[in-house]
N, C-alpha and C positions, 0 to 999 in steps of 0.2 A: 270687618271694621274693627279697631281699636279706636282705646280713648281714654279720656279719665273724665268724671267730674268729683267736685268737691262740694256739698252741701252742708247747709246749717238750718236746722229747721227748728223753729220754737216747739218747747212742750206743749202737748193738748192743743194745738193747733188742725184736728183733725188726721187723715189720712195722706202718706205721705210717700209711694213707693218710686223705688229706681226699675225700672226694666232691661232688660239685658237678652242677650239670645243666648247667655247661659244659668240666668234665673234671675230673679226679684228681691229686693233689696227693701224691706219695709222697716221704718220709720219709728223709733220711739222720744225724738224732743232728740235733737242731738248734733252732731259735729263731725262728718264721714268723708272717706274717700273709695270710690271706687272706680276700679281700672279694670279692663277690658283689652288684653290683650294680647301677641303670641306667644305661646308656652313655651318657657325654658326652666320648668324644677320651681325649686324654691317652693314657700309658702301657699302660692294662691291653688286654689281649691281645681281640683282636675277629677275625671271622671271617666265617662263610656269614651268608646273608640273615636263616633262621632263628634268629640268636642275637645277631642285632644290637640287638634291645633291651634286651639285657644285656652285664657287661663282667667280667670276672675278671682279678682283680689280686691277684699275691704278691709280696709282699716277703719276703725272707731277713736274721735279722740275724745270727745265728752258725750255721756247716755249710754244706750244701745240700739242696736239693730238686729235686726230679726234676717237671715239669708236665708230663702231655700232655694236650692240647687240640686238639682241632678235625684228629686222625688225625697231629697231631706232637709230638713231646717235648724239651721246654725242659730245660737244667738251670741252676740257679741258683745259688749261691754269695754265703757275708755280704755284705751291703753291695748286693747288687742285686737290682731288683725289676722286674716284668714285667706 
């Protein structure tokens, strides 16, 4: 499956994650996009052999988000994307 969504979630509005079948995408008050889809290079975060036909890619544009993927955790901040 591919896909994108785009969220905006207020601060301190509780708990707030994306789910994915190549990792979790947790929330801190902010303004993301994340895509889900087939790997070709670039930027988005790649891994084991298992999940090499797919690629997960966030972008942040205001706050952060916390990514773990592949048994590590990214944190991300406006303006950069992984």
């Amino acid at each position: 499956m591919e896909g994108e969504i785009r969220c905006e979630v207020e601060p301190k509005v509780g708990f707030f994650d994306v789910f994915t079948e190549l990792g979790v995408i947790s929330v801190h008050g902010t303004k993301f996009t994340v895509q889900l889809k087939a790997r070709e290079g670039g930027q988005a975060m790649g891994g084991s052999k298992r999940k090499a036909a797919r690629a997960l890619a966030v972008a942040v544009t205001v706050g952060a988000v916390s990514v773990n993927y592949d048994g590590r955790e990214y944190r991300l901040t406006a303006g950069q994307s992984k």
